[in-house]
C-alpha positions as CSV (number, residue, x, y, z in Angstrom):
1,X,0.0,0.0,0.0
2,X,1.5,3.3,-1.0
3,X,1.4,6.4,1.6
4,X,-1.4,7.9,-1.0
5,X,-3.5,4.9,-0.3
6,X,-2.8,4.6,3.3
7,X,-3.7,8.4,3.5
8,X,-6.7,8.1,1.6
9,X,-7.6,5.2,3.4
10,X,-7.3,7.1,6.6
11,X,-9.0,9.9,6.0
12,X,-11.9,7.7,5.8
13,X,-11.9,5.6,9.0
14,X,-10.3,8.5,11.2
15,X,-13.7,9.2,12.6
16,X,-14.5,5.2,14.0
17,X,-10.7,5.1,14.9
18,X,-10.6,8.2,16.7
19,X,-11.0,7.8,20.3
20,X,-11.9,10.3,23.9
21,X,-8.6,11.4,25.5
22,X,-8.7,9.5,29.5
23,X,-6.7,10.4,32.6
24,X,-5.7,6.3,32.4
25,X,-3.7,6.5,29.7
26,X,-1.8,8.4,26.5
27,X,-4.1,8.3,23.3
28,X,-3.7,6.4,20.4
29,X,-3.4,7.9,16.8
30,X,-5.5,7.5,14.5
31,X,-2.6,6.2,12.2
32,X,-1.4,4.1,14.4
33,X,-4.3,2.1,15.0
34,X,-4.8,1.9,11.6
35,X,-1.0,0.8,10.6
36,X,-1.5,-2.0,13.3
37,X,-4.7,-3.4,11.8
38,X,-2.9,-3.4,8.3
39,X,-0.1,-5.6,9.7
40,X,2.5,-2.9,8.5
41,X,4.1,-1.2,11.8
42,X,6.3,-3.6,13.9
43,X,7.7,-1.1,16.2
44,X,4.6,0.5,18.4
45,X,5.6,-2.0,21.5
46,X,4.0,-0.3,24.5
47,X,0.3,0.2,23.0
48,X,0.4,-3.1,20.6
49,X,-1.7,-4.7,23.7
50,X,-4.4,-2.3,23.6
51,X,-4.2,-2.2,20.2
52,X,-4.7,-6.5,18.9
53,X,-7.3,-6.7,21.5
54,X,-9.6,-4.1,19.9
55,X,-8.4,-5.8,16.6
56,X,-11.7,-6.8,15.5
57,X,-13.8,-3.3,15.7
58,X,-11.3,-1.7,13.4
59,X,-11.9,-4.7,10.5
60,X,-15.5,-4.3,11.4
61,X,-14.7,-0.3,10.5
62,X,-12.5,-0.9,7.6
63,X,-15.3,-3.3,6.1
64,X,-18.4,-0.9,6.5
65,X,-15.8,1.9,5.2
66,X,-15.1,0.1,2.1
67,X,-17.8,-2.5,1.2
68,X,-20.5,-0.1,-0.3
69,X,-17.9,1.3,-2.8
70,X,-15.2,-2.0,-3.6
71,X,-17.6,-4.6,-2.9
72,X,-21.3,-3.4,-3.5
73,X,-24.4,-5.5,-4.5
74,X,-24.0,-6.0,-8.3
75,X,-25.8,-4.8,-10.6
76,X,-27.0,-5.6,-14.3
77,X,-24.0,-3.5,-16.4
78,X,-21.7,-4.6,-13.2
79,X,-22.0,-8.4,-14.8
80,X,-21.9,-7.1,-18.3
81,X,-19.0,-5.6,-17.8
82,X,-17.5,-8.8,-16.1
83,X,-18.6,-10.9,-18.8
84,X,-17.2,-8.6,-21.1
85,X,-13.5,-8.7,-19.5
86,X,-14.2,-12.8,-19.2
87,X,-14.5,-12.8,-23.3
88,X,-11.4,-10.5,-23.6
89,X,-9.0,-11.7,-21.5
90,X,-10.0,-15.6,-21.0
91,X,-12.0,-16.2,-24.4
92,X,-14.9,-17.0,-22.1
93,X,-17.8,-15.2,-23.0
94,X,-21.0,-14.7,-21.2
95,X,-19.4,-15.2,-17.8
96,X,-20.0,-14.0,-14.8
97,X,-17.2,-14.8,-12.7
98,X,-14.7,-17.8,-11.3
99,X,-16.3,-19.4,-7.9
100,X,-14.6,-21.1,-4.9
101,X,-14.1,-21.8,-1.5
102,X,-11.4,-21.2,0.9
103,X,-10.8,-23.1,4.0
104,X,-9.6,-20.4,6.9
105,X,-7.8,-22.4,9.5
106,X,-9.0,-21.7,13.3
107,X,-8.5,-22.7,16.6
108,X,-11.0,-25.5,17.7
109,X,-13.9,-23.7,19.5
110,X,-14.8,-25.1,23.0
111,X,-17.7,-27.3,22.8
112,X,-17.8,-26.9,18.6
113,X,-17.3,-31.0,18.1
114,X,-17.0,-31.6,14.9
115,X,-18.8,-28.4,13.5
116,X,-15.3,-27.0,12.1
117,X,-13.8,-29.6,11.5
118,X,-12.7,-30.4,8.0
119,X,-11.4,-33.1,5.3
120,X,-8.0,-32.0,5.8
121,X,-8.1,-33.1,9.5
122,X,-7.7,-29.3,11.1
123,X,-10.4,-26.6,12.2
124,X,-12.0,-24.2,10.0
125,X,-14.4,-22.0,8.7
126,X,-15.4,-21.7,4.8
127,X,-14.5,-18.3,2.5
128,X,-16.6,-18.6,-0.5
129,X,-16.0,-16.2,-3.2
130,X,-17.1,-14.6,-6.7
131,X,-14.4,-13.3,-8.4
132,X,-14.4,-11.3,-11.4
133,X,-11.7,-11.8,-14.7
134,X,-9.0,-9.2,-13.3
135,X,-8.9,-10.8,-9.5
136,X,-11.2,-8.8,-7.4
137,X,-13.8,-10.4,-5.2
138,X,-17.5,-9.5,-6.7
139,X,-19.5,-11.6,-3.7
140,X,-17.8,-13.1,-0.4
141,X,-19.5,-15.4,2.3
142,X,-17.5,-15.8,5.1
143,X,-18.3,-17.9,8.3
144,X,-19.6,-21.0,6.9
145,X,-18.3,-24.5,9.4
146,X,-15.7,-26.4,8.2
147,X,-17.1,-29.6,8.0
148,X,-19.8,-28.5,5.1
149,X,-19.1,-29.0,1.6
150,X,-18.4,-26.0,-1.3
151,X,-21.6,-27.0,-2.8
152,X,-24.1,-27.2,0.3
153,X,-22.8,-23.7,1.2
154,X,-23.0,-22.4,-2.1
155,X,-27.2,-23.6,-1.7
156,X,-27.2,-22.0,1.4
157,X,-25.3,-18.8,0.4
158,X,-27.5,-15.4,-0.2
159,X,-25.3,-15.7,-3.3
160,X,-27.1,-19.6,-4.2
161,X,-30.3,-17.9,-2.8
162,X,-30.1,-15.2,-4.9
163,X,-29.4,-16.9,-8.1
164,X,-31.9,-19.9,-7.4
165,X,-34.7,-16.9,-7.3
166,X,-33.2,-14.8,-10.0
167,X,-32.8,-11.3,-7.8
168,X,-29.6,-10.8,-8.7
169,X,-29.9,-8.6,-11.9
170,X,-28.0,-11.2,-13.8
171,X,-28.4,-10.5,-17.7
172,X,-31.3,-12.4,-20.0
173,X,-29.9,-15.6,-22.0
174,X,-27.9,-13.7,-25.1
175,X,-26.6,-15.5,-28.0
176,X,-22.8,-16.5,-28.2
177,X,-20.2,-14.6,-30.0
178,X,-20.0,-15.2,-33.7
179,X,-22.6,-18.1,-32.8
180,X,-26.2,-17.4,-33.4
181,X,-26.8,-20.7,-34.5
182,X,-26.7,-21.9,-30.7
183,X,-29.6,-19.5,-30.1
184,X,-29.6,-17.3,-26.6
185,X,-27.6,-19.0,-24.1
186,X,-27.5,-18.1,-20.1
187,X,-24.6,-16.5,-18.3
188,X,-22.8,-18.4,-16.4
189,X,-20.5,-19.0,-13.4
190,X,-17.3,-21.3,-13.5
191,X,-16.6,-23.5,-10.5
192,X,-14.9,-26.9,-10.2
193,X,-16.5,-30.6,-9.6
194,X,-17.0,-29.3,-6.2
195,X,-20.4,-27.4,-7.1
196,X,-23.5,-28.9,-9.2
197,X,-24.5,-28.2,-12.3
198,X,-26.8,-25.7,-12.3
199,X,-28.5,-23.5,-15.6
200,X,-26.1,-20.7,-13.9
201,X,-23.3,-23.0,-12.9
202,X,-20.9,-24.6,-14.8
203,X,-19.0,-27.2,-13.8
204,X,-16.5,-29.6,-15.9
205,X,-17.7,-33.2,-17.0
206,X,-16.7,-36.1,-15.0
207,X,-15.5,-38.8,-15.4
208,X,-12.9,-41.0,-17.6
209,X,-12.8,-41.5,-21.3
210,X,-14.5,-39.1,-22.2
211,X,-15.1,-38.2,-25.7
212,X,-12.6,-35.5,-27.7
213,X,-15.7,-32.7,-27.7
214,X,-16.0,-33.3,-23.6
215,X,-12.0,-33.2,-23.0
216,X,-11.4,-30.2,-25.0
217,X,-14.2,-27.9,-23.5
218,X,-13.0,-29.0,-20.1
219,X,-9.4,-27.9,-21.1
220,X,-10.5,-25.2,-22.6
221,X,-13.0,-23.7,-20.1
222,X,-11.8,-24.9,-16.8
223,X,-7.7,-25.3,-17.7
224,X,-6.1,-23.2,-19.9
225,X,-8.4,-20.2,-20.2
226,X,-7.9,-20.3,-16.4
227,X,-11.4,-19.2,-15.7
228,X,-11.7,-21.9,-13.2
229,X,-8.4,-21.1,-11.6
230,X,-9.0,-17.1,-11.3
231,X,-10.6,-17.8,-8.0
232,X,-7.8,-20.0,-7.0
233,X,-5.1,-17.0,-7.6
234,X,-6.8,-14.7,-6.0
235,X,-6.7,-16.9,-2.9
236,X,-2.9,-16.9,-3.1
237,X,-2.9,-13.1,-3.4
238,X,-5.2,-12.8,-0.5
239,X,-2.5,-15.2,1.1
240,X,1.0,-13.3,0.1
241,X,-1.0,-10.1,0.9
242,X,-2.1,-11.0,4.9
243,X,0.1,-13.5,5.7
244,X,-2.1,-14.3,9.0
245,X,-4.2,-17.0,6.6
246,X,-0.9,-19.0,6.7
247,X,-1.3,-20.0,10.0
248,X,-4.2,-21.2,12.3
249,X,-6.0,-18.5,13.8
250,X,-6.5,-17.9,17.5
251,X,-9.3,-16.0,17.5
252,X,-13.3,-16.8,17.8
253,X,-15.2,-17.6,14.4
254,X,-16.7,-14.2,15.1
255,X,-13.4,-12.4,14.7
256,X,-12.1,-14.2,12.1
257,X,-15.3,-13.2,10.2
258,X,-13.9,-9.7,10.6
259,X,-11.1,-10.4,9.9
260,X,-11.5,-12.3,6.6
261,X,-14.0,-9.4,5.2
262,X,-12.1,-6.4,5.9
263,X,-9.0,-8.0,3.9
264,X,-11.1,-8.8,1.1
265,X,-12.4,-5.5,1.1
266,X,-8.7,-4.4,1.4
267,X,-7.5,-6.3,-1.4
268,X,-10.2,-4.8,-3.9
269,X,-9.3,-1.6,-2.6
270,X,-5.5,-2.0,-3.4
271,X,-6.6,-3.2,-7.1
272,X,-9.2,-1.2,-8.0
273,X,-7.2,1.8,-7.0
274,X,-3.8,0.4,-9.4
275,X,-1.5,-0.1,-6.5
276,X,-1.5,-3.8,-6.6
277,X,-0.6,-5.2,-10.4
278,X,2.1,-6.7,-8.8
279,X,0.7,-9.1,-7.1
280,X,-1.1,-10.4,-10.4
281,X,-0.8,-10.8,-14.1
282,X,-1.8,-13.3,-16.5
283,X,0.5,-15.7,-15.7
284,X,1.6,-15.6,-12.0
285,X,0.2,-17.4,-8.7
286,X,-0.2,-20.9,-9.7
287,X,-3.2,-23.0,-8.1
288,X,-2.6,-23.8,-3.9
289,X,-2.8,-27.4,-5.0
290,X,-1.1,-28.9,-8.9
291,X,-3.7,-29.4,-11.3
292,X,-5.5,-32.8,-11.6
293,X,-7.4,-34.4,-14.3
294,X,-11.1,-34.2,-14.0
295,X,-11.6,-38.3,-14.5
296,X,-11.9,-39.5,-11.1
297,X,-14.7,-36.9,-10.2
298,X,-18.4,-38.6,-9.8
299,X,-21.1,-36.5,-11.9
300,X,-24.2,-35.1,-9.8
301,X,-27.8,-35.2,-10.5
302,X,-28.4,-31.9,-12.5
303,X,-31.6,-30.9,-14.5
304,X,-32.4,-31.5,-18.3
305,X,-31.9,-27.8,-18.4
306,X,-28.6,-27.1,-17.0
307,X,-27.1,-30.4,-19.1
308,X,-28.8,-28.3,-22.0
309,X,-26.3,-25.0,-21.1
310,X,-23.4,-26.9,-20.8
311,X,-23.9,-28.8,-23.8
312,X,-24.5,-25.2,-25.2
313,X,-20.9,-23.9,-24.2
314,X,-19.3,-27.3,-25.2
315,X,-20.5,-27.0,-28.9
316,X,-19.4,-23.2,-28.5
317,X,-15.7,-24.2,-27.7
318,X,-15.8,-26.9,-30.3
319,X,-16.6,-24.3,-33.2
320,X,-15.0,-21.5,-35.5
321,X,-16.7,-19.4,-33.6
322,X,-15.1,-21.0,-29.8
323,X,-12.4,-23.0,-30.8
324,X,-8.3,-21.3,-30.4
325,X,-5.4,-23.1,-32.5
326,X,-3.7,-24.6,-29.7
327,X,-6.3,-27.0,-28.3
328,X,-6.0,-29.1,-31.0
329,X,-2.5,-28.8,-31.5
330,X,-1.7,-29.6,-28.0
331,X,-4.9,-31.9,-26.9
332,X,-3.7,-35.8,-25.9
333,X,-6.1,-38.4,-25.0
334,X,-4.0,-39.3,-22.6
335,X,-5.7,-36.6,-20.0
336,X,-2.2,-35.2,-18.7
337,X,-3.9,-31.5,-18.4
338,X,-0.6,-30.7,-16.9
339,X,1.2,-31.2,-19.9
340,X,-1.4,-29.5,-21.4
341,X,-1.4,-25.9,-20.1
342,X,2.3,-26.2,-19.8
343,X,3.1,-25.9,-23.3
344,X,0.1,-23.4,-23.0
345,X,1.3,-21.3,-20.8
346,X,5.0,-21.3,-22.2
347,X,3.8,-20.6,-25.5
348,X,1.8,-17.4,-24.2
């Protein structure tokens, strides 16, 4: 953060961070309560007590501060405009974002059981996200337990909700780009085998030996276009940025709820305002875990309708009007997507 954005920022919280003047003890700037909740002074040693403990009423600040501005309630051009920077910079068109979850490591609650407690044998709660093409968070739900799955939250969601009912000002069905043939098609959202299908959701096709067609739009969709893996970055931004999500938190799920939505309020902040293109291009921040084939992952029970979409987009990506040179050049029928996007990504 530069001193222009910390000044900025500042100027806009001084009032919640501003507090009476006692007899007990010396105020606290402003600035420094502020530097302290950023994670960027190391030297204020006497009040750093008073400071952490009132930790959480500052992120609750910084969230309310920035929320309605870098993170309001989208509208109908907001998605255009995402769909449009998904067509331009990923060859996805008609898509509304990358989504994903993010497991936030905790401290077991007293008398929690096995409420946090997740497949990778440690405490949690879930961060589920909506991100758009150029890494900034579009929807977050924070606070979910540990021990439920991507999908069930994502059903449970006001996102899920939202979408289910259609009160999200998402765009009508429009046709496909140089594709009218297809007819008017929904916008959609990526996610991995995690989520269900859904006439809004796509997800890749599971399962083994799968037909060229089936391979190639998985590739190309959820692979090398790295729409799928947009929302994966920006969780190693969000990482590199507050290094505190590398470690187990020691705090109350209530806190860490804070905690967890001010910084993604932060990072949107950061690079919507230009200061933080270093932390992400086109080719940086590889996935938190390697890539994996998509043939050992069981298909869900979706709806004629939502087969219908995706069968839409596949035929998309298998046309003129889709297709890019190198997935044909470069597609095996061996499934090694590995290999795949690594002569992709060399080559680009």
């Amino acid at each position: 953060m530069s001193v222009s954005e910390f000044e900025n920022l500042l100027q806009q919280l001084a009032p919640s961070l501003t507090k009476e003047q006692t007899h007990y003890h010396k105020l606290i700037d402003p600035e420094q309560r502020l530097a302290v909740s950023l994670g960027t002074c190391t030297t204020l040693l006497r009040p750093a007590f008073d400071l952490v403990c009132q930790l959480w009423l500052r992120c609750d600040a910084l969230w309310h501060c920035l929320r309605d501005e870098h993170l309001p309630v989208p509208t109908e051009e907001m998605w255009r405009s995402t769909a449009r920077r998904f067509h331009e910079r990923w060859n996805f068109p008609d898509c509304l974002g990358a989504m994903d979850g993010k497991h936030i490591f905790i401290q077991a609650p007293a008398n929690s059981g096995s409420l946090y407690f997740n497949y990778k044998g440690t405490f949690s709660i879930v961060l589920l996200v909506l991100v758009d093409a150029d890494y900034c968070f579009l929807v977050v739900d924070v606070g979910s337990y540990g021990s439920n799955s991507d999908g069930g939250i994502f059903a449970n969601s006001v996102l899920g909700k939202a979408l289910r009912d259609g009160t999200l000002n998402v765009p009508p069905p429009s046709e496909l780009p140089g594709a009218p043939e297809l007819g008017k098609v929904n916008h959609v959202i990526v996610a991995d085998e995690a989520f269900p299908l859904k006439p809004y959701l796509l997800r890749p096709y599971p399962g083994h030996r799968l037909s060229t067609d089936r391979r190639i739009f998985n590739y190309c969709t959820f692979v090398c276009s790295r729409a799928r893996r947009i929302s994966e970055n920006v969780f190693g931004i969000l990482s590199q940025r507050f290094r505190v999500f590398q470690r187990t938190l020691q705090v109350q799920p209530s806190v860490v709820d804070k905690v967890v939505k001010a910084a993604c309020a932060l990072c949107n902040y950061l690079r919507q305002k230009g200061e933080d293109q270093n932390h992400a291009t086109e080719d940086d921040h590889d996935c938190e875990q390697p890539l994996r084939g998509f043939e050992h992952y069981r298909g869900q029970r979706a709806s004629v309708e939502a087969q219908n979409v995706r069968e839409l987009y596949k035929e998309y990506f298998n046309s003129p009007a889709g297709e890019v040179a190198w997935q044909y050049e470069h597609h095996t029928n061996n499934g090694n997507c590995e290999t795949f996007v690594g002569t992709y990504m060399k080559e680009n």
